[in-house]
C-alpha positions, 0 to 999 in steps of 0.5 A: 321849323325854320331850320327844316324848311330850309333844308328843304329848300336846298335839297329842292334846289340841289334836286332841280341843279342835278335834274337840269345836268340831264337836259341839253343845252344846244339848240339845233338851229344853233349847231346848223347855224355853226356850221354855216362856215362848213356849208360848201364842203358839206353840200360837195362843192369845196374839196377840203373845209375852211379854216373857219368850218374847222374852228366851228367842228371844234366848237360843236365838239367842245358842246358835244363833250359837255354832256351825253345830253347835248351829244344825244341833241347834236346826234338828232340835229344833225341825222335831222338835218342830213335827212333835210338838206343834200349833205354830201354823207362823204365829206360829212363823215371826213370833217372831224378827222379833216378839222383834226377833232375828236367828236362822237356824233355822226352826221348821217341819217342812219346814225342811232342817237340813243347809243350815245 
């Protein structure tokens, strides 16, 4: 009996191991916070992003690979936050590329989360 219980438990705990890969881990507020460095290029008032925003980009593009989980949350933030705030779309797009990083979430309200 102790055998099967045991075994039990460990697909249990395996089951909540894999069922928990598919959940984000990023919080919004944290990425927005990330990105404080970036506020004056985003907002269009600075012509290139600091080398402090580019060490932030890197940051949330190492997020963003973890996971499709955490790309789908950092998609939704940011759509959510470009609809909030008076992001300059423009200078938003330009960051990865400008920061050299390669990162498949879209700051832009339009973006579709869901085809990530």
């Amino acid at each position: 009996m102790t055998g099967s219980w045991s075994r039990w438990l460990v697909a249990v705990v395996f089951l909540a191991l894999v069922v928990g890969r598919g959940t984000a881990e990023v919080q919004c507020s944290d990425a927005v916070s990330q990105l404080l460095p970036c506020e004056g290029f985003l907002l269009g008032g600075d012509t290139a992003p600091s080398a402090g925003c580019c060490v932030s980009v890197q940051s949330l593009a190492n997020i963003a690979a973890a996971s499709q989980s955490d790309r789908k949350a950092l998609c939704q933030c940011f759509k959510d936050t470009a609809k909030t705030f008076p992001i300059n779309l423009d200078n938003a797009r330009q960051l990865p590329q400008l920061c050299h990083v390669n990162i498949n979430v879209a700051i832009d309200p339009s973006v579709n989360c869901d085809s990530l």
